[in-house]
TORMI-750903 format. One line per 5 residues: number of its first residue (from 0); for each residue x, y, z of C-alpha. Coordinates in steps of 0.2 Angstrom, whole numbers, plus 5000, padded with zeros to 4 digits. Example, Ala and Ser with C-alpha at 12.3 -4.5 7.8 and 13.67 -1.06 7.14 Angstrom:
% residues 2
0> 5062:4978:5039  5068:4995:5036 .
% end
This chain:
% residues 346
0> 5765:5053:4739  5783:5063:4741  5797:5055:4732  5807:5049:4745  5823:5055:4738 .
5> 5814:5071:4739  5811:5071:4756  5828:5069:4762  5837:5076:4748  5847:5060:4745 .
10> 5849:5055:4725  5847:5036:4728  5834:5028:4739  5846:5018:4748  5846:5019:4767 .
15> 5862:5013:4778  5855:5003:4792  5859:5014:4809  5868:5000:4819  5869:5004:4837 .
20> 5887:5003:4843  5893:4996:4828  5891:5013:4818  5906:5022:4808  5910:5039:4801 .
25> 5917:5032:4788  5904:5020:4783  5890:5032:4785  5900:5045:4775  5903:5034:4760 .
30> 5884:5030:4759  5879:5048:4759  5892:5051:4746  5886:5037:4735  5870:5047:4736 .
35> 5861:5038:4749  5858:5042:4765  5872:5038:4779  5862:5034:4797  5873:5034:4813 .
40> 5867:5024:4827  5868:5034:4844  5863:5021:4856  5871:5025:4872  5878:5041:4864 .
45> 5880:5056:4877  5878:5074:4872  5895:5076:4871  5899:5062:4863  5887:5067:4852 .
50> 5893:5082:4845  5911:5076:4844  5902:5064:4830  5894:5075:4820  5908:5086:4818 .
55> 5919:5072:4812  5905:5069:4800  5903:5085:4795  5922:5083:4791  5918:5067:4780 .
60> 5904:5072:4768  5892:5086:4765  5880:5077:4760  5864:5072:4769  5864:5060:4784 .
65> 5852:5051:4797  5855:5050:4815  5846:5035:4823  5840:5035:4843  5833:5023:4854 .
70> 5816:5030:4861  5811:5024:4879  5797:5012:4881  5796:5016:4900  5799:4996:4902 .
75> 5818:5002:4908  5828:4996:4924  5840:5012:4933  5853:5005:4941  5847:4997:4959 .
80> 5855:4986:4974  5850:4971:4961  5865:4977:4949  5879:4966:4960  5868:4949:4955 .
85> 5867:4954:4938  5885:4957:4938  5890:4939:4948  5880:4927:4935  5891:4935:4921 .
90> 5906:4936:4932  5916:4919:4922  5914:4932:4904  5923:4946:4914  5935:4933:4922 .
95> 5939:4925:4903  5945:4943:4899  5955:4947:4912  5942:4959:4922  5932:4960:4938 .
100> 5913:4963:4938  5909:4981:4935  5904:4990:4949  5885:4997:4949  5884:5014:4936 .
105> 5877:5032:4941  5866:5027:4925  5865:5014:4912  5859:5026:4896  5858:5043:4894 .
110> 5845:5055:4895  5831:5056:4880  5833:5075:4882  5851:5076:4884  5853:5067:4867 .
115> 5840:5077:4857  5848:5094:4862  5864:5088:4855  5856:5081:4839  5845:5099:4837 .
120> 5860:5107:4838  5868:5095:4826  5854:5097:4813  5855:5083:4802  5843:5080:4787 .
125> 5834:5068:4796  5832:5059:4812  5827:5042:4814  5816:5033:4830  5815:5014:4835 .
130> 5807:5006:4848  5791:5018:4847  5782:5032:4840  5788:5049:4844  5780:5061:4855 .
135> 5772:5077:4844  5784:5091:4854  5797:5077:4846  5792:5079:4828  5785:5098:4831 .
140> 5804:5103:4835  5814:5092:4820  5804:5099:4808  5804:5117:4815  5822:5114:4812 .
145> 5821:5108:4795  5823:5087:4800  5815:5074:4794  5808:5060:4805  5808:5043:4802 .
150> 5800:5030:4812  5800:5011:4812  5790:4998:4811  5789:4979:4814  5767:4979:4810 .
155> 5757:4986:4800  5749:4993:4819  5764:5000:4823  5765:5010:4804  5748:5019:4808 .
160> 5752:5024:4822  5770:5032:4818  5760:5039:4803  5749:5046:4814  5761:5054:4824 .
165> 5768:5065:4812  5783:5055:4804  5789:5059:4787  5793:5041:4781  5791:5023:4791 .
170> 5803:5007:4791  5795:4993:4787  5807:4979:4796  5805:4962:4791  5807:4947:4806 .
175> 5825:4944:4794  5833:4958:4800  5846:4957:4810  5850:4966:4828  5838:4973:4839 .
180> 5819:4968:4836  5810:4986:4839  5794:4984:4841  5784:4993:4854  5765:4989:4851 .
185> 5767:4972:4857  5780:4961:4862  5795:4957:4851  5789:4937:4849  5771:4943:4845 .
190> 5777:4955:4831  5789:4944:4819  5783:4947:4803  5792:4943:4789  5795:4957:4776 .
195> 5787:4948:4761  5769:4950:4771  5774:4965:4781  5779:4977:4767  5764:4977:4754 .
200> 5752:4978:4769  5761:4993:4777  5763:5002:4760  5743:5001:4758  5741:5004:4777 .
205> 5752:5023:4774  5752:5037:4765  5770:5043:4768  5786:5035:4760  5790:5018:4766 .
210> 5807:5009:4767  5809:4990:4768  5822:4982:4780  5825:4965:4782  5834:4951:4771 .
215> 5838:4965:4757  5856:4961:4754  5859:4962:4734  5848:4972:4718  5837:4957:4721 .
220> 5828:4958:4738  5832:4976:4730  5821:4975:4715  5807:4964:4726  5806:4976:4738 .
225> 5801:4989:4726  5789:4977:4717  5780:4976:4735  5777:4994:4739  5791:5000:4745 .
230> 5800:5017:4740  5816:5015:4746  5828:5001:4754  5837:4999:4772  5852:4989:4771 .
235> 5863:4981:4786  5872:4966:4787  5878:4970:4769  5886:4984:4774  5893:4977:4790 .
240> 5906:4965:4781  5913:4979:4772  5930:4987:4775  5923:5004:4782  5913:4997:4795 .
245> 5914:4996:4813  5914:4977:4815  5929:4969:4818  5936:4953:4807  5928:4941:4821 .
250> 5912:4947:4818  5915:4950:4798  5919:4930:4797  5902:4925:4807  5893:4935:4793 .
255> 5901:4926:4780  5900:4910:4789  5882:4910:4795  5868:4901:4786  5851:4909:4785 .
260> 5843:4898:4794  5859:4897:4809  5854:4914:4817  5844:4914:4834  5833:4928:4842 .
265> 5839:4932:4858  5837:4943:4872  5855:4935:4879  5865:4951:4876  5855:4964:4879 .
270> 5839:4960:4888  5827:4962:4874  5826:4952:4857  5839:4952:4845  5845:4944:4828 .
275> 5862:4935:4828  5873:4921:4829  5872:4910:4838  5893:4909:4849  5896:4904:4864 .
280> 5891:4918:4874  5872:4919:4869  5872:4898:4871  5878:4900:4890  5869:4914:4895 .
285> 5852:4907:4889  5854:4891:4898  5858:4900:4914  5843:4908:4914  5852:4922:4921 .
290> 5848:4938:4909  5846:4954:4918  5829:4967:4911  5836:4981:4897  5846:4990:4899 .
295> 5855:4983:4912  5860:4969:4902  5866:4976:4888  5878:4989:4898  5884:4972:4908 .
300> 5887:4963:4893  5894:4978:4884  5908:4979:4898  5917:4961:4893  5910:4962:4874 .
305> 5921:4979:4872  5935:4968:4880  5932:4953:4867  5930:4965:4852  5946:4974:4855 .
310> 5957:4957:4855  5944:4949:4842  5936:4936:4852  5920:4933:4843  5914:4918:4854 .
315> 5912:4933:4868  5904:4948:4856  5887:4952:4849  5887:4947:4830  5871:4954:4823 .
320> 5868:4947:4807  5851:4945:4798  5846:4932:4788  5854:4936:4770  5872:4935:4780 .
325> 5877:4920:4766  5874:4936:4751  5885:4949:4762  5898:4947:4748  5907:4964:4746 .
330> 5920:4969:4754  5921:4991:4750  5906:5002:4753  5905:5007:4737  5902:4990:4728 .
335> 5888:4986:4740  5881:5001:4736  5883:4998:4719  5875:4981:4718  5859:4990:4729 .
340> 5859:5001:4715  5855:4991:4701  5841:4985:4708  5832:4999:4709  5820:5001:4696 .
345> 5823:5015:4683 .
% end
């Protein structure tokens, strides 16, 4: 099998979790220039956007980084003449921070094509998929470009069929994890595996490298990890309390304060299942009932949850966490990184 760090030309095999919307130049540089690879989330990203990122990574580091797209699962809602009813059961949010109800969008995401032609022209060392398999023209084009592909996985169905279609290395990600559930062979509540049983069954399922996600937080789940299979590690929520983040203090203390077994899977903020804590906002919005299909509830969420994160509201944001918040203990990139590190067998 290639040696992961190998592949993706990375000195460490330790992977910064791409968090979509809550990525940072300056946390994925400070993983890349640890020696591991740096992921940036571009969920939502345009193609402008896009290359206005890269260049100020470029700027931060020259060393190898992972861009991270959401793939469509063709289960997605444009906006329609139902948009305005979405908008009214969220309207007392928008009213708490000072805003009407968003008038309907042109579109809720960008195009899959507009957002790869940016990334081809950004040529990163790798590019990394969730919420499916990508297509072979996909994986044709990044490695006729020199990218590597990484897909992910929440079963050891969904590693085989990645494998099979062409990617270089598969995340194995463990029910713990925080954010977005990604799975796209079945639905999110009939693929919650945890990573103890996942992991060792995907690493015998595969040939190509696989990283573990999900409740790695220390040189422990470290040290496991790689005692089950795996040949490199995906780390999240211990990166998100630390000072290069993108999360905000709000968010930071809910980390902190968050028992492991306190965090709820919910599709309250965004219309499909996610990992996080469990504030106001997610209790009201489940016992409406009211939660509009993805993505139109994510971009109607996203409208008073920008609001909320800007002035440090946390009962009104999305607070991903997974469920190893309580050993989130760092509080530089760095230290996290180096704590990762010593788990690592030699």
């Amino acid at each position: 099998m290639t040696d992961l760090r190998e592949l993706l030309g990375i000195r460490h095999p330790i992977v910064l979790a791409p968090f979509g919307g809550l990525s940072s130049v300056a946390l994925t540089a400070a993983v890349s220039e640890a020696g591991g690879l740096g992921s940036y989330g571009l969920y939502g990203y345009d193609g402008e956007r896009i290359a206005r990122t890269v260049a100020a990574l470029r700027e931060a580091t020259d060393a190898p980084f992972a861009l991270n797209i959401w793939l469509p699962t063709g289960d997605e809602i444009a906006p329609g003449p139902e948009h305005d009813g979405y908008a009214q059961a969220l309207a007392p949010f928008y009213a708490e921070v000072g805003m009407d109800a968003p008038p309907r969008p042109d579109r809720y995401l960008p195009t899959l094509d507009e957002q790869l032609d940016a990334i081809w022209d950004a040529a990163p060392a790798a590019l990394s998929v969730v919420f499916g398999a990508p297509s072979a023209a996909l994986v044709e084009e990044a490695h006729r470009r020199g990218i590597r592909v990484i897909g992910t996985a929440t079963t050891v169905a969904e590693a085989i069929a990645l494998e099979q279609g062409g990617v270089d290395a598969v995340v194995a990600t463990g029910a713990e994890a925080a954010g977005h559930r990604v799975s796209f062979l079945k639905p999110a509540e009939q693929s919650l595996v945890g990573l103890f049983s996942l992991l060792p069954q995907v690493a015998d399922a595969v040939s190509v490298p696989v990283i573990a996600a999900g409740g790695i937080a220390d040189r422990r789940g470290v040290a496991a990890a790689f005692a089950l299979g795996a040949d490199g590690v995906q780390v999240g929520t211990s990166f998100l309390v630390t000072t290069e983040s993108a999360a905000n203090d709000a968010h930071r203390a809910a980390i902190r304060s968050t028992a492991g077994d306190e965090s709820v899977l919910t599709r309250a903020m965004s219309g499909r299942l996610s990992r996080g804590a469990a504030n106001r906002v997610v209790r009201e919005i489940e016992a409406s009932g009211a939660i509009a299909p993805f993505p139109a509830q994510n971009w109607l969420t996203g409208r008073f949850r920008a609001v909320a994160g800007e002035r440090g509201l946390g009962e009104l944001q999305s607070l991903w966490l997974g469920q190893s918040a309580p050993l989130a203990r760092g509080t530089a990139a760095s230290d996290v990184f180096a704590e990762l590190l010593a788990g690592v067998p030699a």
